[in-house]
N, C-alpha and C positions, 0 to 999 in steps of 0.2 A: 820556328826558332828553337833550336837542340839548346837545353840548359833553362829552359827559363821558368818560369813556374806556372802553369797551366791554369789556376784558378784568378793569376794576376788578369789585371783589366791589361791589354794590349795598348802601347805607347803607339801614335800618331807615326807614321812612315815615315821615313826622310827620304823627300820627292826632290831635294836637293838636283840630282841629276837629269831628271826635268825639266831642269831650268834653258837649257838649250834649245830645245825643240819648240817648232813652230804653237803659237798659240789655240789656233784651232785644231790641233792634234789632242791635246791636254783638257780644252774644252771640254764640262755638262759632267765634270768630277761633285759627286752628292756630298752633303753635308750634312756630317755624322752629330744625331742628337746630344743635345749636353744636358746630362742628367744635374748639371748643377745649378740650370735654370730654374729656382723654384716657383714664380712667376708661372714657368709654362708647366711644369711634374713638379707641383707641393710635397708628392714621395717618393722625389729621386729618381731611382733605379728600379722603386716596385709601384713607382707610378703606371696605372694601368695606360694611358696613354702613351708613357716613353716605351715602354714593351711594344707596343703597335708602332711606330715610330722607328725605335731600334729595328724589327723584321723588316719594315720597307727599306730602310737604310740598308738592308747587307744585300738584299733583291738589286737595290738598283747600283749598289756598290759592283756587285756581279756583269749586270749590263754595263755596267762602264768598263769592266777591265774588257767581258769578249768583243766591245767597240774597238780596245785599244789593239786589242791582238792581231783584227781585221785589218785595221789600217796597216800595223807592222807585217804583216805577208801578203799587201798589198804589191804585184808585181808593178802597177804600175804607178805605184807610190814615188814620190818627187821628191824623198828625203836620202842623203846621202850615208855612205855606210855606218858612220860616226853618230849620225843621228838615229840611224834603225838600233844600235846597238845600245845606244841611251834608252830610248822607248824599250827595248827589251828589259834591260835592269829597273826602269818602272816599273811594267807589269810584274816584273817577280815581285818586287819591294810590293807593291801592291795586293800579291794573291798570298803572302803571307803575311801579309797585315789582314787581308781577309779571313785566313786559317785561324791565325789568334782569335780574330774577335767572333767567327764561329765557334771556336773551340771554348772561348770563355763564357757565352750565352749558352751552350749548352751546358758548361759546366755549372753556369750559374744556375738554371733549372733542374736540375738532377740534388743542387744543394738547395732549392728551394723544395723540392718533391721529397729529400731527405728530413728535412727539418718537419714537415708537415708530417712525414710517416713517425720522425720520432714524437710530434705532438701526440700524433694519436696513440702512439704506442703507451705513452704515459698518459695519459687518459685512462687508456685499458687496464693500464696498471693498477689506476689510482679504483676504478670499479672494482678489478678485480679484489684489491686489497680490503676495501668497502665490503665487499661479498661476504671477504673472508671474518671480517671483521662480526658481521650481522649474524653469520652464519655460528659462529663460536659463541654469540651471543646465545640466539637463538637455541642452541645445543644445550649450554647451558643452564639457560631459563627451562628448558622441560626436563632438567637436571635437579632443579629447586624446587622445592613446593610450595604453592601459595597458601600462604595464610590469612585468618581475621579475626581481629580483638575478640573478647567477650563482648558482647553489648552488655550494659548497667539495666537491674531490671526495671521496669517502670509501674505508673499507677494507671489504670483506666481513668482513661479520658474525654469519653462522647466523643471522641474522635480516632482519626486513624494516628498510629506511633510510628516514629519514624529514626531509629538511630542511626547514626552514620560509622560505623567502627573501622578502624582503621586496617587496609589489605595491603602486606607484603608478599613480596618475592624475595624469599632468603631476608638478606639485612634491606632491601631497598622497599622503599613506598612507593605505593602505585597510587596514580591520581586518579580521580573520578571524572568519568566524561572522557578520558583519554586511555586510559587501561581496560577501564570497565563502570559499569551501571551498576545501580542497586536496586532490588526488587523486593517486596514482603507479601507475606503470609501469615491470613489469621491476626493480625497486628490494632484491631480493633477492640475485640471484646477480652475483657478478662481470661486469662489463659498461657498456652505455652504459641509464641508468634514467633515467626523465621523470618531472618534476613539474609540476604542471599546478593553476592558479587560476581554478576556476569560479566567474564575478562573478553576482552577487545584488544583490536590494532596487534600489537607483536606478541598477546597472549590468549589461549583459548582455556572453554572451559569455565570451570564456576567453583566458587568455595562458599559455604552457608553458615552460619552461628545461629544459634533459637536463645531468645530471650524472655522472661516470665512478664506480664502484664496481672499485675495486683487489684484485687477490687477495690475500688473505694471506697472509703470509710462516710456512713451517714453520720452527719453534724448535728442537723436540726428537723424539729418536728413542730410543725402550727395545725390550729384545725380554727374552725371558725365556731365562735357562740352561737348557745344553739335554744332555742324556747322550749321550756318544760309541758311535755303534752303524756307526761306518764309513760312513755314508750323509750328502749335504749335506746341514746342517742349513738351515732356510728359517723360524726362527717368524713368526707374526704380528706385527710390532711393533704398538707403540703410538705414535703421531704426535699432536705437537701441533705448533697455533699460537695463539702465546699462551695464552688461558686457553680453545679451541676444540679438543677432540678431535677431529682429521681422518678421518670416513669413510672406508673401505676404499678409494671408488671417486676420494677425493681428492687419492691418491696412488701414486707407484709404487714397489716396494723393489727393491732388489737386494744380493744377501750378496758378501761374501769372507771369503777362508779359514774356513770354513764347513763344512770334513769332519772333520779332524782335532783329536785334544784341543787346549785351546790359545785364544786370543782369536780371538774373531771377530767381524765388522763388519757391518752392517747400513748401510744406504744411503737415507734417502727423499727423493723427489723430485716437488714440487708437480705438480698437476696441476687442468684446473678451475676452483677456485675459490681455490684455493692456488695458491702459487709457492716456488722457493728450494729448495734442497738441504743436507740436515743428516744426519747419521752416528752412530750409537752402536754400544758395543761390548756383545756378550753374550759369555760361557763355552759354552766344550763342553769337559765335567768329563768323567773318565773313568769307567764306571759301575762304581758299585757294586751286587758281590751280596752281601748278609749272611751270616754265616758262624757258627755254634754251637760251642763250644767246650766240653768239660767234661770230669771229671775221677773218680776214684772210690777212697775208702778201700774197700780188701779185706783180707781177713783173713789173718792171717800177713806179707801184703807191704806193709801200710800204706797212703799216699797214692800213686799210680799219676801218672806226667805226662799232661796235657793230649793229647785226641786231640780229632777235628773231623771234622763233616759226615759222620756216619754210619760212621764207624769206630770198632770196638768196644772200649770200656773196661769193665774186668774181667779177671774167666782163662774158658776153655772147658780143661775135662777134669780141673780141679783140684778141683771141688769146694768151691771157697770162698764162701765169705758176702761181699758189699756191705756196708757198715755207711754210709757217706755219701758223696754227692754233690756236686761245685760244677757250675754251668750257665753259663756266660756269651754272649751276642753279640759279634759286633767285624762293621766294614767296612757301618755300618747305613744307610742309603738314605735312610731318614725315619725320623722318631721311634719311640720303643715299646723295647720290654724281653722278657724273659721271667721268668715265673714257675713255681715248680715247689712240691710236697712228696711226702714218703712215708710209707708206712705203714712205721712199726716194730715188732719184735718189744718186746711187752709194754708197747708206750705207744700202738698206734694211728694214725689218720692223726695227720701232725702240723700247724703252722700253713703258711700259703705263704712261702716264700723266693724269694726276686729275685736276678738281678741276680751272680752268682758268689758268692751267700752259701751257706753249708753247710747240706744238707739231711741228716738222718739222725743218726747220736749217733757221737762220738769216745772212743775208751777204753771203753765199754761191753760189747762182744762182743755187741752187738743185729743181729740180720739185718736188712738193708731188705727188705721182702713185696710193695709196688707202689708206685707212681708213678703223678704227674699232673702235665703239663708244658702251659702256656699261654703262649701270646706274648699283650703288649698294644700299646696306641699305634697310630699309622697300620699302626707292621710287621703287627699282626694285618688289619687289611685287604687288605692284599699277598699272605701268607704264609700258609703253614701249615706248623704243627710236626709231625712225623713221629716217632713213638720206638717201637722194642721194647724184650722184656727176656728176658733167656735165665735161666728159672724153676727150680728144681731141679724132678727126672723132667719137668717137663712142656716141659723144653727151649725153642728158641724160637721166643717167642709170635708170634702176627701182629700187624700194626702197629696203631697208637693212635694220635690226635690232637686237636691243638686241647683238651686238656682231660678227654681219657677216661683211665679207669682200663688201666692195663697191670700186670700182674702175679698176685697172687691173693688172697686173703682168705679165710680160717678153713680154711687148708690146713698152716701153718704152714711157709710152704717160701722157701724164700730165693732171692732175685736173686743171679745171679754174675757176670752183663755185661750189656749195655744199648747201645743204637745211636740216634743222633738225629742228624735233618736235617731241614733248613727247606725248602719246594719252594713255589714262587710259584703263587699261586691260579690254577686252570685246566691247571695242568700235572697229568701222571699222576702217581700215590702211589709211593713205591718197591714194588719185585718182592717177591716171594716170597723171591728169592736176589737179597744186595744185599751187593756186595762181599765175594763169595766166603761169606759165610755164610747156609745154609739154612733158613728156616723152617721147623719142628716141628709146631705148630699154629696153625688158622688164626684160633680166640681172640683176642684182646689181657689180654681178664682173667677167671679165673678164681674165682668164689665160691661156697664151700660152704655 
């Protein structure tokens, strides 16, 4: 059809003149899909199925008109001139309603093949412009130079330092993790330490700053009291700074007045990683040795005074009976006590007493038979206790300790003197003969 516009959809034929002609001539005319079924094409026209649909439709549009053409040059066709020449004006009206709707299907796909080239043309655009864009970036990022703050200098810290200082490009901040990492150097000990910005993703390359690391300042200085043995004393102090316990190697000491009883000074002074000079004071106390003391009811003379470290309390040559005990320390070093009990005539051992309390019975006329004397506390890790007992006939016994029995059991003989001293662990035991009196036998306790 001359005039009409090529991309219009083609208007249905008017078969009008058709209408004359036998019915089975017209007959098995197809039926052209309707794209406004949305039921059967949800997308119309670019419903993939009306596309498959529309192509069979012009196929078998096709076989219907060369049907119709066949019959009309049918010689010996039964239709009359008037009807051939009807059927003729069909088939035209027909094979240009075909031509439209060929012409329109292809015009349709050449504007759907145009639409698709201009999507992708602008796509390409829209990269290339991206390119262009990245690219002028890019040009002008290794046009800029990167920079980074000073770092703030810092103080040692028994640890690694770690500053974060801020890296530009020109006026812009670059982020950590996404432009670049940070790395250090040296950034532990006292001294000059580097930090250093390795650029990543859209930038290469590295920019570094060095920061100073300060020593720290020593605060304080302790040593521990020390016991006066005539020699200079030198402990190990203890050093801080701040809240950092100084290494050995972080400092140096040196004492005054440091021999004699009396205050003495300790001195440290940085070194290292440290710095600054700080002073404390220790004791040098004068030493103590601990000292036993005790005391002994006898018979006829009563309570006896106080004698110590192994001098004898009692009688020798008299004959008399012990009946009780006091035991006490003085001048003690470190903690602890002693304890003690005896055995009596007609009651047995009895419980432990401590401490200068009375062991044995008062006003009874009971003889003490044996003893058991123990130190406790720190002093029994130091010490040892030492005691004899000068036994009736069997005179005096050999020494006892720490807890043995001295004297005798189911003899029925009595204690008349007794000797105790304390002697520091590692030292010899006293003698045989210990201050002028002899050992008898070499026993501690005898039981029958």
């Amino acid at each position: 059809m001359d005039g009409t516009d090529p991309n219009a959809e083609p208007a249905t034929p008017d078969t009008s003149g058709a209408s004359g002609l036998p019915a089975d001539v017209t007959a098995g005319k197809p039926t052209r899909p309707d794209p406004t079924d949305t039921t059967k094409y949800p997308e119309g026209e670019d419903d993939p199925q009306y596309k498959a649909d529309m192509e069979q439709y012009l196929k078998d549009l096709k076989d219907y008109i060369d049907g119709l053409e066949e019959k009309a040059n049918d010689p010996s066709s039964t239709l009359n001139n008037e009807q051939k020449n009807a059927l003729k004006d069909y088939i035209d009206q027909l094979k240009d309603y075909q031509k439209q709707l060929e012409d329109y299907e292809k015009n349709k796909k050449l504007l759907e093949d145009y639409k698709k080239a201009l999507e992708d043309y602008r796509k390409a655009l829209e990269e290339k412009q991206q390119y262009d864009k990245d690219k002028d970036a890019y040009d002008n990022a290794k046009s800029v130079q990167v920079s980074m703050a000073t770092p703030a200098d810092a103080t040692y810290a028994a640890q690694a330092i770690t500053p974060k200082p801020q890296v530009k490009m020109g006026d812009k901040v670059l982020a950590e993790g996404v432009d670049f990492t940070y790395s250090y150097n040296n950034n532990v000990n006292a001294g000059t330490a580097t930090v250093t910005a390795n650029l990543k993703g859209n930038y290469s390359g590295s920019v570094s700053a060095t920061f100073a690391i300060r020593p720290a300042q020593l605060t304080s200085v302790t040593a521990p009291d020390q016991q006066w043995d005539g020699r200079a004393k030198t402990p190990a102090p203890a050093v801080w700074a701040g809240g950092i316990s100084v290494p050995a190697d972080g400092y140096s000491a040196s004492y005054a007045n440091n021999v004699n009883v009396g205050t003495a000074t300790v001195t440290a002074t940085g070194r290292g990683n440290f710095a600054g000079t700080v002073s404390g004071r220790f004791q040098i106390r004068e030493t103590r040795v601990p000292s036993v003391s005790y005391r002994t009811h006898v018979q006829t003379f009563g309570w006896q005074g106080y004698v110590k470290d192994g001098a004898m309390s009692g009688t020798s040559g008299k004959s008399k009976r012990l009946e009780g005990i006091n035991i006490k320390l003085s001048n003690l070093p470190v903690s602890g006590g002693i304890q003690y009990r005896t055995h009596v005539q007609r009651i047995g051992w009895q419980g432990w007493r401590k401490d200068g309390a009375m062991a044995g019975t008062s006003g009874k006329s009971y003889r003490l038979e044996a003893i058991e004397i123990k130190l406790t506390g720190e002093l029994a890790k130091q010490y040892d206790v030492y005691y004899r007992v000068h036994c009736q006939r069997f005179g005096w016994m050999g020494w006892a300790k720490n807890g043995q029995r001295s004297g005798s059991a189911g003899y029925s003989r009595r204690l008349e003197g007794i000797q105790i001293v304390l002697v520091k662990k590692g030292q010899p035991a006293p003698g045989a003969t210990f201050k002028g009196i002899k050992q008898n036998v070499s026993r501690c306790f005898a039981q029958k």
